[in-house]
C-alpha positions, 0 to 999 in steps of 0.5 A: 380245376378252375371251374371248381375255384369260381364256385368256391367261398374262402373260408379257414379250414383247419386240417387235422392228419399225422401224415405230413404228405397227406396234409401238405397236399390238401392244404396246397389243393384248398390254398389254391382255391383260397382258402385259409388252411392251418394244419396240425399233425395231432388232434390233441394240438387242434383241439388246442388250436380250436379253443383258440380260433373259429374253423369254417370247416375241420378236415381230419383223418381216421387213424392217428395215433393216440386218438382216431378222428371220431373221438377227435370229432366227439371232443371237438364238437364239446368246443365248437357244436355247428363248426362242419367236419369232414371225416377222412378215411380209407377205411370207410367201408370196412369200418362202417364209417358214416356220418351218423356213426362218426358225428362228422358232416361228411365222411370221405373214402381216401382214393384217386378221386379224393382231391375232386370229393374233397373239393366238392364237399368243402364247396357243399359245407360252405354254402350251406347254412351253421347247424349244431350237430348231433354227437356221433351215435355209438353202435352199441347205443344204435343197437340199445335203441333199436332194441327199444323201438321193436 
C-alpha cells in the first residue's frame, strides 16, 4: 500500500453508506492515505453536510434505505454539479449500473478487490481536472432517445 499513498493527493472525501462496518473500513484505508474523511450513515444527512461544505469526492453506496445512491447522486449534483462521485455496489451487473445510467464518475463492483479499485479510483478523480457532469439518463429516456435516433 505504500506505493499506492506516494502517488496520493489528500483531499476531503465524503463517504455516504448505511453499513457502519462498510464506512469505518473506507474511511480507515482513505485516512491512512491522508485524506480528510467524513461519513454519514444517511443520504439525507450528507446532502446536508454537503450544502454546508465542498467534497473533492463523495463515496456513496447503492442500496440504503429511504433512497438509493443514484437519487442521492441526481440530488447532489443539483448542490454541487462538478464534486466527482464514485458509486458503490454489489450489484452493479445485475442492476446495470454504469456511469452513464447512475450520473456517478465512476461505479465500482464491491468485492475482495474493492479496497485496491477504490484506491485506484480516488487517485484517478484527484488528479484530473473539475467538469460538470451530466445527470444520469434514466433508461426509459435512453430508450425514448434511441427510438428518436432510428
Amino acid at each position: 500500500m505504500a506505493a499506492a499513498s506516494s502517488r496520493t493527493i489528500p483531499g476531503r472525501i465524503l463517504i455516504v453508506d448505511d453499513n457502519s462496518m462498510g464506512l469505518l473500513a473506507r474511511r480507515s484505508v482513505l485516512e491512512e492515505l491522508g485524506h480528510e474523511v467524513f461519513t454519514s450513515p444517511a443520504p439525507h444527512d450528507a446532502l446536508e453536510l454537503c450544502g454546508k461544505h465542498r467534497f473533492d469526492i463523495v463515496i456513496t453506496d447503492y442500496k440504503m434505505p429511504k433512497m438509493n445512491g443514484v437519487e442521492f447522486i441526481a440530488r447532489l449534483r443539483k448542490i454541487h454539479g462538478a464534486t466527482s462521485v464514485i458509486l458503490l455496489s454489489g450489484f452493479t451487473d445485475t442492476l446495470g449500473l454504469t456511469e452513464e445510467s447512475t450520473g456517478a464518475d465512476i461505479v465500482l463492483q464491491k468485492s475482495s478487490n474493492e479496497v485496491s479499485h477504490l484506491i485506484r479510483a480516488v487517485n484517478r478523480l484527484q488528479r484530473k481536472a473539475p467538469a460538470k457532469k451530466k445527470p444520469a439518463v434514466s433508461q426509459s429516456a435512453a430508450k425514448a432517445d434511441k427510438r428518436k435516433s432510428v
